[in-house]
C-alpha positions in Angstrom: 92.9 -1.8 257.6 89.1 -0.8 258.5 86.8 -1.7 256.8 83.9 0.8 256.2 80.4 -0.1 257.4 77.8 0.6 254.5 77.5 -1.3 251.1 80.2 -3.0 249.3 80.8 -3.0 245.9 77.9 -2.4 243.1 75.1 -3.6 245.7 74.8 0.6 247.0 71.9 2.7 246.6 71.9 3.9 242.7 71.1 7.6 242.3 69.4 8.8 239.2 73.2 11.0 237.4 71.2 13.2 234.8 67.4 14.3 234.9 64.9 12.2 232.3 64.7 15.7 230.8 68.5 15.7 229.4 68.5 12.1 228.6 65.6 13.0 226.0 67.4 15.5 224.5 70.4 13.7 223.7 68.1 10.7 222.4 66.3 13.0 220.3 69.6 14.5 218.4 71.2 11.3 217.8 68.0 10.6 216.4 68.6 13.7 214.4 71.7 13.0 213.6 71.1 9.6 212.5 68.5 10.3 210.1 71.0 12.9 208.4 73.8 10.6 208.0 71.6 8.1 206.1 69.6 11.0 204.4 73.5 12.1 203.6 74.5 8.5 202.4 71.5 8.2 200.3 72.0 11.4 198.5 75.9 10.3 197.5 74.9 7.0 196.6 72.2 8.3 193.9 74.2 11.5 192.5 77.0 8.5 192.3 74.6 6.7 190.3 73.5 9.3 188.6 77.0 10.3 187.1 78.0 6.7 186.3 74.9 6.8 184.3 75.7 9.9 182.2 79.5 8.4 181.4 82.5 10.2 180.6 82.9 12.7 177.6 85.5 11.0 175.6 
Protein backbone atom coordinates (compact mmCIF):
# COMPACT_ATOMS: atom_id res chain seq x y z
CA UNK A 1 0.00 0.00 0.00
CA UNK A 2 1.12 3.70 -0.89
CA UNK A 3 1.17 5.93 1.14
CA UNK A 4 0.01 9.48 0.07
CA UNK A 5 2.49 12.39 0.17
CA UNK A 6 0.80 15.45 1.97
CA UNK A 7 -0.36 15.77 5.73
CA UNK A 8 -1.27 12.99 7.96
CA UNK A 9 -3.80 12.81 10.22
CA UNK A 10 -5.29 16.16 12.03
CA UNK A 11 -1.88 18.16 11.29
CA UNK A 12 -3.60 19.38 7.52
CA UNK A 13 -4.41 22.80 6.56
CA UNK A 14 -7.94 23.68 8.45
CA UNK A 15 -10.38 25.49 6.24
CA UNK A 16 -12.84 27.95 7.67
CA UNK A 17 -16.68 25.15 7.04
CA UNK A 18 -19.35 28.04 7.50
CA UNK A 19 -18.83 31.93 7.00
CA UNK A 20 -18.59 34.14 10.54
CA UNK A 21 -21.85 35.43 9.15
CA UNK A 22 -23.90 32.02 9.75
CA UNK A 23 -22.18 31.16 12.88
CA UNK A 24 -23.73 34.54 14.35
CA UNK A 25 -26.90 33.80 13.47
CA UNK A 26 -27.14 30.50 15.00
CA UNK A 27 -25.43 32.03 18.23
CA UNK A 28 -27.84 34.73 18.23
CA UNK A 29 -31.15 32.24 18.16
CA UNK A 30 -29.97 30.02 20.77
CA UNK A 31 -29.50 33.05 22.54
CA UNK A 32 -33.13 33.62 21.61
CA UNK A 33 -34.19 30.57 22.42
CA UNK A 34 -32.50 30.39 25.65
CA UNK A 35 -33.86 33.35 27.08
CA UNK A 36 -37.53 31.91 26.23
CA UNK A 37 -37.10 28.67 27.80
CA UNK A 38 -36.14 30.43 31.14
CA UNK A 39 -38.64 33.31 30.47
CA UNK A 40 -41.12 30.08 29.84
CA UNK A 41 -39.88 28.27 33.12
CA UNK A 42 -40.28 31.32 35.19
CA UNK A 43 -43.72 32.06 34.05
CA UNK A 44 -44.91 28.16 35.22
CA UNK A 45 -43.10 28.37 38.24
CA UNK A 46 -45.06 31.65 39.48
CA UNK A 47 -48.68 30.82 37.94
CA UNK A 48 -47.63 27.41 40.01
CA UNK A 49 -47.19 29.46 42.86
CA UNK A 50 -49.82 31.43 42.35
CA UNK A 51 -52.43 28.66 42.36
CA UNK A 52 -50.97 26.78 45.39
CA UNK A 53 -51.49 30.10 47.01
CA UNK A 54 -55.25 30.42 46.16
CA UNK A 55 -55.95 26.57 47.46
CA UNK A 56 -58.62 24.29 46.46
CA UNK A 57 -62.45 25.06 46.77
CA UNK A 58 -63.49 22.45 49.04
Amino acid sequence: MIRASGAVGFQGHTDTVSSSRLTNAVAASLAVAAISLCLIVTLTVLSTKATMAMGLPV
